[in-house]
LOTORMAR-583414 format. One record per residue (C-alpha): x, y, z; residue number from 0. Coordinates in pm, 1 decimal, m for minus. Layout:
BEGIN
+----------+----------+----------+------+
:        X :        Y :        Z : resi :
+----------+----------+----------+------+
:        X :        Y :        Z :  NUM :
...
+----------+----------+----------+------+
# end
This chain:
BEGIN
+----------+----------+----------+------+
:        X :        Y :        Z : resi :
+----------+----------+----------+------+
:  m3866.8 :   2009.3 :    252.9 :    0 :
:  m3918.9 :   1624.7 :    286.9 :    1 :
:  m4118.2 :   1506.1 :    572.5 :    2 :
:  m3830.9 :   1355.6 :    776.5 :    3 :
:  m3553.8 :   1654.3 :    810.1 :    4 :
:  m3879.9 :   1874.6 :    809.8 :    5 :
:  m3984.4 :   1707.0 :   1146.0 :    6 :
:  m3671.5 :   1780.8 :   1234.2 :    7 :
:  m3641.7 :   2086.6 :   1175.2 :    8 :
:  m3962.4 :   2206.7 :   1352.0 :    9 :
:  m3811.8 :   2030.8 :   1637.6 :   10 :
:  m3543.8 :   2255.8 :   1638.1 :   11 :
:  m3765.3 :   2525.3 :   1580.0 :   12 :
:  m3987.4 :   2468.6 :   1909.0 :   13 :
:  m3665.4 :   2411.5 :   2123.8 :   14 :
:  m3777.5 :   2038.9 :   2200.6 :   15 :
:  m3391.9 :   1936.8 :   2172.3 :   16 :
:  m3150.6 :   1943.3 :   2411.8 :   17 :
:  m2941.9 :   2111.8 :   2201.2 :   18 :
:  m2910.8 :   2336.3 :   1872.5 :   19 :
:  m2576.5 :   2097.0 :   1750.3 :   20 :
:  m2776.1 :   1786.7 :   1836.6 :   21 :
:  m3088.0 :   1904.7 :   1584.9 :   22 :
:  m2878.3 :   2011.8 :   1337.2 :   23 :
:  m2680.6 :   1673.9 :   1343.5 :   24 :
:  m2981.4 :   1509.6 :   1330.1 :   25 :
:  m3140.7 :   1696.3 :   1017.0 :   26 :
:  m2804.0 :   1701.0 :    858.9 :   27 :
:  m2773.4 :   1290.3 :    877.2 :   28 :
:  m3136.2 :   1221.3 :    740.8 :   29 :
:  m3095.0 :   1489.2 :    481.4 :   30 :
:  m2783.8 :   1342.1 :    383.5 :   31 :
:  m2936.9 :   1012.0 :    397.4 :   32 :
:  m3227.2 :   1152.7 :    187.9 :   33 :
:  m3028.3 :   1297.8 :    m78.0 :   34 :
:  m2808.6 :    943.1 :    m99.5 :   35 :
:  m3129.5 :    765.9 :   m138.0 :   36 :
:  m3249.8 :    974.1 :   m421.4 :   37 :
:  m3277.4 :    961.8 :   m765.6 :   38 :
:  m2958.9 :    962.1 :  m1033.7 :   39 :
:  m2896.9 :   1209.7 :  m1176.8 :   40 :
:  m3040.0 :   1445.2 :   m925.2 :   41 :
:  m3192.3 :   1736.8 :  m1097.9 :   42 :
:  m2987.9 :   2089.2 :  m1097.4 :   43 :
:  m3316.3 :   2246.7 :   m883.9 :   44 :
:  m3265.4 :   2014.1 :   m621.1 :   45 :
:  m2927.8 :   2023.4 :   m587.0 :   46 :
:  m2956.3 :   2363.8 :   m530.3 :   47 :
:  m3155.1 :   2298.3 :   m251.7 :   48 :
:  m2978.8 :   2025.2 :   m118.6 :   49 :
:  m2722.0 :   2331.0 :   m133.8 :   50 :
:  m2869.3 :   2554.5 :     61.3 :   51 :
:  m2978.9 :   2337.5 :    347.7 :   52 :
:  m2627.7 :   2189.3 :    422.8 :   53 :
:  m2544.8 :   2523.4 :    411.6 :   54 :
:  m2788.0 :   2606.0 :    722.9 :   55 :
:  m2660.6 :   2307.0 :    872.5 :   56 :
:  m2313.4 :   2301.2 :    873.0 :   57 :
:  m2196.8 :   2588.3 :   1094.3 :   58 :
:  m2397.2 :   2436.4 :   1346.6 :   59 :
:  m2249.3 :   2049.8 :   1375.9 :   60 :
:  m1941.8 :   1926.7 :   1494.2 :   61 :
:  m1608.5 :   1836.7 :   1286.0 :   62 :
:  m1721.1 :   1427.5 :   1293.5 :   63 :
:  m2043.0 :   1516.6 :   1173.5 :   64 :
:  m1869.0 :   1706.4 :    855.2 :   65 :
:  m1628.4 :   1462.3 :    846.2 :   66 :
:  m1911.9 :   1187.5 :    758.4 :   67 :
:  m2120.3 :   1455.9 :    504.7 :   68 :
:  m1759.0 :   1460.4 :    295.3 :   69 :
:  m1694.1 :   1121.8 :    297.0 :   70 :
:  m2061.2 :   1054.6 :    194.4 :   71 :
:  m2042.1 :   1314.9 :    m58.2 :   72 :
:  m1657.2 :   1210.1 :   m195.5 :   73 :
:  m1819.1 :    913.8 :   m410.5 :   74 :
:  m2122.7 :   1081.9 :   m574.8 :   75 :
:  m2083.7 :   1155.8 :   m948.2 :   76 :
:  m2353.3 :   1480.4 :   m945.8 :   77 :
:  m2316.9 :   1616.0 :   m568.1 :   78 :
:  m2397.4 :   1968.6 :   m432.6 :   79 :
:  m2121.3 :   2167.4 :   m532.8 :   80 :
:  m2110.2 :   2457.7 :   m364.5 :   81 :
:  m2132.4 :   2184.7 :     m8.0 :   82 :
:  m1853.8 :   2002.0 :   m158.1 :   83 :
:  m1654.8 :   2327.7 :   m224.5 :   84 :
:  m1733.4 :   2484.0 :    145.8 :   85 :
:  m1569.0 :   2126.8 :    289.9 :   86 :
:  m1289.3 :   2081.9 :     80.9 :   87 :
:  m1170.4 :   2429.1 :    213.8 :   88 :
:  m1169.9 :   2326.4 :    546.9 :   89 :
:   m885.8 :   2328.6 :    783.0 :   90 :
:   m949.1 :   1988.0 :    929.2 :   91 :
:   m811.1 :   1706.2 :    663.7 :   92 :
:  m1071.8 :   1481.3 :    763.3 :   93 :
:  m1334.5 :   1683.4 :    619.1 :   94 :
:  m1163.6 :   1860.6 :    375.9 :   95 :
:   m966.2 :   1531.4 :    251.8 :   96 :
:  m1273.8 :   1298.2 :     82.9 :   97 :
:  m1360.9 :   1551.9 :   m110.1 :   98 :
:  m1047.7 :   1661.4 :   m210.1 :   99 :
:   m921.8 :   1336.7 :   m304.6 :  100 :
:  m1228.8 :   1196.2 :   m452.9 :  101 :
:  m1490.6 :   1463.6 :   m536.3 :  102 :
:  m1583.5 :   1486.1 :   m926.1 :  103 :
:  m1757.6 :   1797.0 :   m888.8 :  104 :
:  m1482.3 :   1986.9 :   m802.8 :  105 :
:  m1287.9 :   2123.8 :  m1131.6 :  106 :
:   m921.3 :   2179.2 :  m1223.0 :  107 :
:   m981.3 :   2551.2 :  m1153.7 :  108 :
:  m1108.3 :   2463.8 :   m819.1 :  109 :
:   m844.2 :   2231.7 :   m742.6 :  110 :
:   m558.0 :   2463.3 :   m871.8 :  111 :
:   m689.1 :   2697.8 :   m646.8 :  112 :
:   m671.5 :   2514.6 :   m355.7 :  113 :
:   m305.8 :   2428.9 :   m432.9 :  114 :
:   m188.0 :   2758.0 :   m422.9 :  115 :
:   m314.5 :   2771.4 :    m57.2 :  116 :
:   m348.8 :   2425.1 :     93.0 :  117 :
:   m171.8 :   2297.0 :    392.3 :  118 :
:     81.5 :   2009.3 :    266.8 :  119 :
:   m179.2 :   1771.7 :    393.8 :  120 :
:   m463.9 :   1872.1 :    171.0 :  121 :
:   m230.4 :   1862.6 :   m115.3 :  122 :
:   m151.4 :   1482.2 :    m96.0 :  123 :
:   m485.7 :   1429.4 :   m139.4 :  124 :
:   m524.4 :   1631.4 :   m423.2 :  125 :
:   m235.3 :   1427.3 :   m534.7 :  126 :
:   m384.3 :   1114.6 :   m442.9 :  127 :
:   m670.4 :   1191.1 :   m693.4 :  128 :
:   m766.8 :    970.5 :   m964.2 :  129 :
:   m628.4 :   1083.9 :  m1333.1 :  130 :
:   m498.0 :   1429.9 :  m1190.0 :  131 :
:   m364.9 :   1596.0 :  m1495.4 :  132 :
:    m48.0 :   1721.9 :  m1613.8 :  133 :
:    m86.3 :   2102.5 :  m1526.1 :  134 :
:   m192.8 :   2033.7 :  m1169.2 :  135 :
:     92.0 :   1787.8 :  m1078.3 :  136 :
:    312.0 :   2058.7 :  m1217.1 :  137 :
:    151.3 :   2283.2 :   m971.9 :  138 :
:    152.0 :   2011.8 :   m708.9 :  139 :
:    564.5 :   1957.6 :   m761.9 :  140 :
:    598.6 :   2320.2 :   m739.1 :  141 :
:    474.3 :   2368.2 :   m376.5 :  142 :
:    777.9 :   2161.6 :   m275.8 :  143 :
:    664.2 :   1920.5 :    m23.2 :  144 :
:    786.3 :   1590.0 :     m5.7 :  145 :
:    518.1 :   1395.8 :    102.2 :  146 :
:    314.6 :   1540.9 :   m197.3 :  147 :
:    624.6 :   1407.7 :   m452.1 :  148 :
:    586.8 :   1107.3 :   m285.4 :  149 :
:    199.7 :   1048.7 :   m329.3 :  150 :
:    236.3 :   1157.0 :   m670.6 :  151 :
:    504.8 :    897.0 :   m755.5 :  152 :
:    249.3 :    633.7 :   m626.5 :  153 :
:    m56.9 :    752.3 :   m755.3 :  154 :
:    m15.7 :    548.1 :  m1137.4 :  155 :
:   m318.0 :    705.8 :  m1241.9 :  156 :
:   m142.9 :   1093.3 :  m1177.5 :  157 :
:    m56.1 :   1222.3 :  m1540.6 :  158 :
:    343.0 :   1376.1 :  m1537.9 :  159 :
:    472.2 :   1528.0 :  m1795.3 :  160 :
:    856.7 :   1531.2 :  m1910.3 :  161 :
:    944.0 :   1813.2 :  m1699.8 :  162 :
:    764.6 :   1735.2 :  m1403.5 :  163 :
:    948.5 :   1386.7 :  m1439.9 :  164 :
:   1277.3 :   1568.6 :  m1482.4 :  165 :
:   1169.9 :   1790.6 :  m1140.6 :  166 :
:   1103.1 :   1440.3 :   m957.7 :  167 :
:   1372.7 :   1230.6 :  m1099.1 :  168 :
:   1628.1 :   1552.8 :   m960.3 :  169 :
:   1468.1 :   1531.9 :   m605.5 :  170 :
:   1551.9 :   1147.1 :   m614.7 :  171 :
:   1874.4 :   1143.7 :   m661.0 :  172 :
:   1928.5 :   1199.2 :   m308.2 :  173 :
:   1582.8 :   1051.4 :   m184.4 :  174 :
:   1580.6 :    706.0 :   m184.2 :  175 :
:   1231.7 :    617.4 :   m137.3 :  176 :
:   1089.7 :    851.6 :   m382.4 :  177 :
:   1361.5 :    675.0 :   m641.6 :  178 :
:   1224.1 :    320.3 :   m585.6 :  179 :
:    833.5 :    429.2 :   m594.8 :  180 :
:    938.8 :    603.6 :   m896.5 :  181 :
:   1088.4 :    330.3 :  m1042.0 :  182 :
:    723.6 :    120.6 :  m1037.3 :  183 :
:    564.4 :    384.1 :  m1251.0 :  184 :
:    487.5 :    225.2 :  m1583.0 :  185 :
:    519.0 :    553.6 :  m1749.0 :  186 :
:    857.9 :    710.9 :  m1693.6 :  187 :
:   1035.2 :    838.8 :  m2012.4 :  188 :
:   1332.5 :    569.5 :  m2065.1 :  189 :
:   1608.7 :    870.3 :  m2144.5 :  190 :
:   1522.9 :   1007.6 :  m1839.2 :  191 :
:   1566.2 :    689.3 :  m1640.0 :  192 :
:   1830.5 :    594.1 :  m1780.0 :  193 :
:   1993.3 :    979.7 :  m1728.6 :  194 :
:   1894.8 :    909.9 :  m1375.5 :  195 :
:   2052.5 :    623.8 :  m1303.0 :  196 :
:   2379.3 :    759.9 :  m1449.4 :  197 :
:   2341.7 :   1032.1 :  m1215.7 :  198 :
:   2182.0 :    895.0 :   m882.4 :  199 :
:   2345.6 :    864.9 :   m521.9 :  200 :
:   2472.4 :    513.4 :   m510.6 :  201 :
:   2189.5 :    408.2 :   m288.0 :  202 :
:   1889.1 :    551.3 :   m491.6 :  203 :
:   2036.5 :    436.5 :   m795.6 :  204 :
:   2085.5 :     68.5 :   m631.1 :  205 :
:   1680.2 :    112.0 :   m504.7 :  206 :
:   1574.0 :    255.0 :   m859.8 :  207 :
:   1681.4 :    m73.8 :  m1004.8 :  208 :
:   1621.5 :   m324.8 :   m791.8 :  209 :
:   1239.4 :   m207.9 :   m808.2 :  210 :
:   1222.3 :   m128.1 :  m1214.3 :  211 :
:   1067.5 :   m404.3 :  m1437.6 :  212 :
:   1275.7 :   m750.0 :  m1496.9 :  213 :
:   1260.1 :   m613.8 :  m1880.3 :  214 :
:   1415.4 :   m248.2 :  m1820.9 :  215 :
:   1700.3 :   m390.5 :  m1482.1 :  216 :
:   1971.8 :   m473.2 :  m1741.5 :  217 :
:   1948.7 :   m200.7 :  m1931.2 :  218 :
:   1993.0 :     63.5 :  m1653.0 :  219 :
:   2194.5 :   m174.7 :  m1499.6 :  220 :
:   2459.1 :   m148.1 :  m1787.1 :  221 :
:   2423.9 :    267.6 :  m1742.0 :  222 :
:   2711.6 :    473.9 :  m1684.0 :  223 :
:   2726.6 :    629.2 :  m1265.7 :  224 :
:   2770.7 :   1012.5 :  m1265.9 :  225 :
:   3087.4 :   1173.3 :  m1257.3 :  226 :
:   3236.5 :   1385.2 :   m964.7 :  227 :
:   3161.3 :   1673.9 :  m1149.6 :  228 :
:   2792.0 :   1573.9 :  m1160.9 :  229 :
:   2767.6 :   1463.4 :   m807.0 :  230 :
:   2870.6 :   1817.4 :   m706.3 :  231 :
:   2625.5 :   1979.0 :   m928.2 :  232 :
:   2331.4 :   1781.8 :   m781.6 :  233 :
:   2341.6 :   1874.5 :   m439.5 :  234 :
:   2318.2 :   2298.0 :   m581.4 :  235 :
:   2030.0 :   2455.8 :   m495.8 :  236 :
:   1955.0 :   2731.8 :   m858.4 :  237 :
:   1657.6 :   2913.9 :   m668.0 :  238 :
:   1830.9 :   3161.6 :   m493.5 :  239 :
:   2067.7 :   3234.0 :   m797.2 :  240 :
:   1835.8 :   3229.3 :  m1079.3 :  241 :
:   1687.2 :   3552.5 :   m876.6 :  242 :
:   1971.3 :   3705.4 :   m853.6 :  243 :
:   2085.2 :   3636.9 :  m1203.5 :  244 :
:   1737.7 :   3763.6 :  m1375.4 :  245 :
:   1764.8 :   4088.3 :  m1150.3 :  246 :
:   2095.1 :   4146.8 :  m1260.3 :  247 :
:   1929.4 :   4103.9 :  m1657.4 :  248 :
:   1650.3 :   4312.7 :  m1616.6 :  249 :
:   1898.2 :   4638.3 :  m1511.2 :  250 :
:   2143.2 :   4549.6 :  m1784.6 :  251 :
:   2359.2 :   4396.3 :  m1546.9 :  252 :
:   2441.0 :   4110.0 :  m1610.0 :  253 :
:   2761.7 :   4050.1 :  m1832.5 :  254 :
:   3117.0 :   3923.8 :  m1842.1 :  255 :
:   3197.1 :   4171.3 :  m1499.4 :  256 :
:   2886.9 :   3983.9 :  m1317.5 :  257 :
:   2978.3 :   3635.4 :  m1453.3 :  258 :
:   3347.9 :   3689.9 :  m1375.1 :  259 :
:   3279.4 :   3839.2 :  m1016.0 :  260 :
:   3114.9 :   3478.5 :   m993.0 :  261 :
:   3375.1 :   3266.3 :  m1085.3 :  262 :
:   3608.1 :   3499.2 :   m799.1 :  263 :
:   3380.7 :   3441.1 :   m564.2 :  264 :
:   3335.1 :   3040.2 :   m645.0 :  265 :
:   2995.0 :   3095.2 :   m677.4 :  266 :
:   2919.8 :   2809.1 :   m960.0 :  267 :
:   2583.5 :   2784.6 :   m965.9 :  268 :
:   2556.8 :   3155.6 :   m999.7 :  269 :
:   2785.8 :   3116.7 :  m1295.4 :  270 :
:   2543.6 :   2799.8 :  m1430.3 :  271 :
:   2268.6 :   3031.1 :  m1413.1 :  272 :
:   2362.2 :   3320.6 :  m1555.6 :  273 :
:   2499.4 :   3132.3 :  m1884.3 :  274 :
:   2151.4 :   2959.4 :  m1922.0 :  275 :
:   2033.7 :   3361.8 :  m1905.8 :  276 :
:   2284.4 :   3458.9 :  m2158.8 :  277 :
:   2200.2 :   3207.1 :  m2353.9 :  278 :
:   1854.8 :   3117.9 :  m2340.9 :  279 :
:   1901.6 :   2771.1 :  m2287.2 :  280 :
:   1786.3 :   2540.4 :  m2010.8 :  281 :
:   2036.2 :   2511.6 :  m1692.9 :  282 :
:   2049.4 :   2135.9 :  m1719.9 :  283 :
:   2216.6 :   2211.6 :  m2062.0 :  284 :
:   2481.6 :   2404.4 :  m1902.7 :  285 :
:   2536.2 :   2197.9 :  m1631.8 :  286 :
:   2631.8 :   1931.1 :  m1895.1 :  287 :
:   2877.3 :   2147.8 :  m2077.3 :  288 :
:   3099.4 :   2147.5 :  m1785.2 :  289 :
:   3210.5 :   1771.0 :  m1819.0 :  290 :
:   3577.3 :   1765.7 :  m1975.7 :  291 :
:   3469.0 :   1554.5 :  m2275.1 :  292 :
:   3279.4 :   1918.2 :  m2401.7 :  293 :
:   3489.4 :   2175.7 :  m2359.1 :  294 :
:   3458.5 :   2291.0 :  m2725.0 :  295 :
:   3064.8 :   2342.3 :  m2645.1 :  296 :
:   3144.2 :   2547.0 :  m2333.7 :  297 :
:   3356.7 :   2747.7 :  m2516.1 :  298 :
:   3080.1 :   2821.0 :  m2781.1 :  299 :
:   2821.5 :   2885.8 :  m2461.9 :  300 :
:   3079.2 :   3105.5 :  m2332.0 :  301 :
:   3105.7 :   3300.1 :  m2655.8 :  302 :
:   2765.9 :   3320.3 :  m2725.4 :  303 :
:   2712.5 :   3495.6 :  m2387.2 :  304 :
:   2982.5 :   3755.2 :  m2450.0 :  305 :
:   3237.5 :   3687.0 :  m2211.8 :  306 :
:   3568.0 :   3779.5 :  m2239.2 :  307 :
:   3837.1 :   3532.3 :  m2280.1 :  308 :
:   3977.7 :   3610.9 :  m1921.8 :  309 :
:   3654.8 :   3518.6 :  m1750.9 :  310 :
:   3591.5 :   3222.2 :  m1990.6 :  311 :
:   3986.9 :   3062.0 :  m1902.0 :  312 :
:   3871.2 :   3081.9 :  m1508.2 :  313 :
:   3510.1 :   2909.1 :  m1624.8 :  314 :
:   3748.7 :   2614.8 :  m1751.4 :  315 :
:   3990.7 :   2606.9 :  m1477.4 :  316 :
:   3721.6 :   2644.8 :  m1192.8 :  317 :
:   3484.3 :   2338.9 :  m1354.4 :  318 :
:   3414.2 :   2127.8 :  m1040.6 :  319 :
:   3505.1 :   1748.4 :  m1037.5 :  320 :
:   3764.4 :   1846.9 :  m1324.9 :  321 :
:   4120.0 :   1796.3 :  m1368.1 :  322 :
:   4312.8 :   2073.7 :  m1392.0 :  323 :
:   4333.2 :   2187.1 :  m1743.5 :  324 :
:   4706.0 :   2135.4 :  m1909.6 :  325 :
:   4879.7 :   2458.6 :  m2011.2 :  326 :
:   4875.4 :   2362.3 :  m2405.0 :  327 :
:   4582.7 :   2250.5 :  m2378.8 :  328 :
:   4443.4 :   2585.4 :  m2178.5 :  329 :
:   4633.6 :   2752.3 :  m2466.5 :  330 :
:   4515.7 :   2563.0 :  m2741.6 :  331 :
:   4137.1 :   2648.3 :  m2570.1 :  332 :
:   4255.3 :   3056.9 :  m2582.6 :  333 :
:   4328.4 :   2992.1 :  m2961.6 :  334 :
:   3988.8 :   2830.4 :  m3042.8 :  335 :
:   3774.5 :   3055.6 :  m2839.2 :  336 :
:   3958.8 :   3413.6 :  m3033.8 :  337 :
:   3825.5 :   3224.7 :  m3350.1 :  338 :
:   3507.4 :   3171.1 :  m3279.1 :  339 :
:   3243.5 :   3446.2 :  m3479.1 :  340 :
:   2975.4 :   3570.2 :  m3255.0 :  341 :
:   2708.9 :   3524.5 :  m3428.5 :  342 :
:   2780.4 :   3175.6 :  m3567.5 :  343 :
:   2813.1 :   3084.0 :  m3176.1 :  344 :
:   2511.6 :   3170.2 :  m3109.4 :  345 :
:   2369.1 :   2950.2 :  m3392.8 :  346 :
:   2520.5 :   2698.4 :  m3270.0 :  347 :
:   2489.7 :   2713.4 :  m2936.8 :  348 :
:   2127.2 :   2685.4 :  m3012.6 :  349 :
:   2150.2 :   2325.8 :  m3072.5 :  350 :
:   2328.7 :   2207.3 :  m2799.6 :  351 :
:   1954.7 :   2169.4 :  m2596.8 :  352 :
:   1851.5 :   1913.3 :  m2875.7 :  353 :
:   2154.7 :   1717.6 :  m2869.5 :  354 :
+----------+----------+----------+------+
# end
């Protein structure tokens, strides 16, 4: 042990202090100070030992004192890892925070581990951290929390991929503040911008734009706004349904009686759901099918998923934000769908994610 904590410590040995905390602050501070002063790259054999006296030290000192060892610790390239791991699982944020936010030691196993069980606090700053990658703000998004969104929409250095861009940009339609901090990002996917402005509240489109780039304004300036139909669709919540729905699959289930009991019922995004299920294609696809300009692709959707004509005419009467269908037109719908092949519907049908 170096001389200094090693006075220390035989201080706390003979009882000289007034206290046990009050040694063990003191040895932890100089062997902190110690191991900052040291040579870089430490050596693995001393930061093992480095290890194992902070971990002597630390149940015996206060929160502050902890709360100084991370944030002296955050910053250092090679620092003790299992110390950094015991204080970025602690309940306090200032302790567990520096590290958390700053610590290179700590991996992406480590840190998608401590998303799955973090408070929402610890997450932003996981979120906060420099480069996160694409598989932990996925995980990050999933926990739901909005601050977390939000750090992650101002952290430019957080990597996002398409769908965790779609997740955020869906979230924003109604959240104004996450619209305009997403709208800085120098990254965003231009289809999906511009699909969000088209589809925004009023406000958070108005906030997106005014805070885009002077080079991108009059192009999602010039973007259509969202229909009634789509304005409905975005305040839906799929989570409960898409439970229900896959239940319903895995008994066998699920079919033109579950899908039309839906439609009875004017549960919509039930029937949403279970059409995605049917089949296989992404919800946001179906969603889209229900605008009256693509009625012929609903049709093929509905065919491809079996239903019956009866349950497919109430699909097309029930769309929400739609005018009601015209009789020869309704008829003229009957006519097409009887013609349409199975199995050349479900070919089809298979495209309509691409386009």
């Amino acid at each position: 042990m170096p001389p200094a904590p090693a006075a220390a410590a035989a201080k706390l040995q003979s009882g000289e202090a007034r206290t046990v905390s009050e040694l063990a602050t003191e040895v932890l501070r100089r062997t902190t100070a110690l191991f900052l002063a040291g040579p870089r790259p430490t050596p693995d054999a001393q930061l093992d030992l480095y290890d194992q006296m902070f971990a002597r030290l630390m149940p015996q000192v206060a929160t502050e004192v902890l709360a100084e060892l991370s944030a002296a610790l955050a910053g250092v390239e090679r620092a003790p890892y299992a110390t950094v791991r015991l204080l970025a699982v602690h309940p306090e944020l200032r302790v567990a925070g520096p590290v958390l936010a700053k610590a290179a030691v700590l991996t992406e196993r480590d840190l998608a581990e401590f998303i799955r069980a973090s408070s929402p606090a610890h997450l932003v700053a996981i979120a906060s951290r420099r480069g996160v990658g694409e598989a932990l703000t996925a995980q990050l998004i999933a926990r739901g929390f909005p601050p977390v969104r939000m750090a992650l929409a101002q952290n430019l250095t957080a990597k996002l991929s398409e769908d965790s861009y779609r997740s955020l940009f869906k979230v924003a339609e109604r959240d104004d503040d996450l619209a305009e901090k997403l709208a800085l990002r120098t990254d965003l996917p231009a289809k999906l911008s511009r699909a969000f402005v088209a589809a925004a509240s009023e406000s958070a489109r108005a906030r997106f734009i005014k805070a885009a780039p002077p080079a991108t304004r009059a192009t999602l300036q010039a973007a259509p706004t969202r229909s009634a139909g789509a304005a409905m669709r975005a305040m839906w919540d799929y989570e409960p349904v898409k439970a229900e729905v896959a239940a319903l699959n895995r008994t066998g289930k699920l079919g033109d009686s579950a899908v039309n009991r839906f439609c009875v019922t004017g549960d919509f995004p039930a029937v949403i759901a279970a059409l995605a299920l049917l089949c296989v294609i992404p919800i946001e696809t179906v969603e889209s099918l229900l605008e009256e300009s693509r009625m012929t692709d609903l049709l093929l959707a509905c065919k491809a998923a079996r239903l019956s004509w009866a349950t497919t005419g109430m699909i097309l009467k029930a769309r929400p934000g739609c005018d009601m269908i015209a009789a020869e037109d309704f008829e003229e719908a009957r006519k097409r769908f009887e013609k349409l092949v199975l199995s050349e519907a479900q070919w089809k049908v298979r495209g309509l994610q691409a386009s």
